[in-house]
N, C-alpha and C positions, 0 to 999 in steps of 0.2 A: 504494500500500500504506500504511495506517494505523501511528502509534505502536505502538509493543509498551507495557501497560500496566503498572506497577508494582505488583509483589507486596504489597501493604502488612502483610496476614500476617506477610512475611519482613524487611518493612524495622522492623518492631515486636520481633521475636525478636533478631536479630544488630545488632553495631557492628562498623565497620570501623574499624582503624586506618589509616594516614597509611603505613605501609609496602603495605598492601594485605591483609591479614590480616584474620579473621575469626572475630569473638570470640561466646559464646553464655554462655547459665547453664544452670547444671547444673538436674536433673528432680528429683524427688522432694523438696521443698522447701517448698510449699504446705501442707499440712497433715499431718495426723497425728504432730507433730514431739515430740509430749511421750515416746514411746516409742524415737525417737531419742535417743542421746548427742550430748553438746554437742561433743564433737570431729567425728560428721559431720557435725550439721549446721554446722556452720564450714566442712568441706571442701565442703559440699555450695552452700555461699551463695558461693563462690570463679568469677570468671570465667575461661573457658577458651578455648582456641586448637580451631579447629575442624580436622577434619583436611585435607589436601590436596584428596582427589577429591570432597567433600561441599562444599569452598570454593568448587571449581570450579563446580560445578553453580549453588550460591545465587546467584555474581555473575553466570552466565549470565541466569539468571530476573530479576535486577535489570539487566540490560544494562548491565553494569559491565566 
C-alpha cells in the first residue's frame, strides 16, 4: 500500500501549534473592505482556534 498524500490545500490554510491545536483566519477579508468598519475588519484579520471535531478531521487528512 502507497503513502497517503499530503493535502497541500490544507497544509497552506491552517498552522498548528506545538500543543497540537489548530489555528485558521477568518473569511470575508479579501476584499470589498472599504464598506466594512475598521473595528471588523480588525476582528476579522485576528487568528483563531479551530473547533474540536473540524480539528479532528484536518489532522486526519494530514496524517497527523
Amino acid at each position: 500500500m502507497g503513502k497517503m498524500k499530503t493535502r497541500k490545500s490544507i497544509i497552506k490554510r491552517f498552522k498548528f501549534t506545538k500543543t497540537g491545536k489548530v489555528l485558521r483566519r477568518r473569511a470575508f477579508r479579501r476584499h470589498l473592505n472599504v464598506k466594512k468598519s475598521t473595528k471588523r475588519k480588525a476582528r476579522l484579520s485576528r487568528i483563531v482556534k479551530v473547533e474540536k471535531n473540524y480539528a479532528k478531521k484536518i489532522k486526519k487528512v494530514l496524517g497527523r
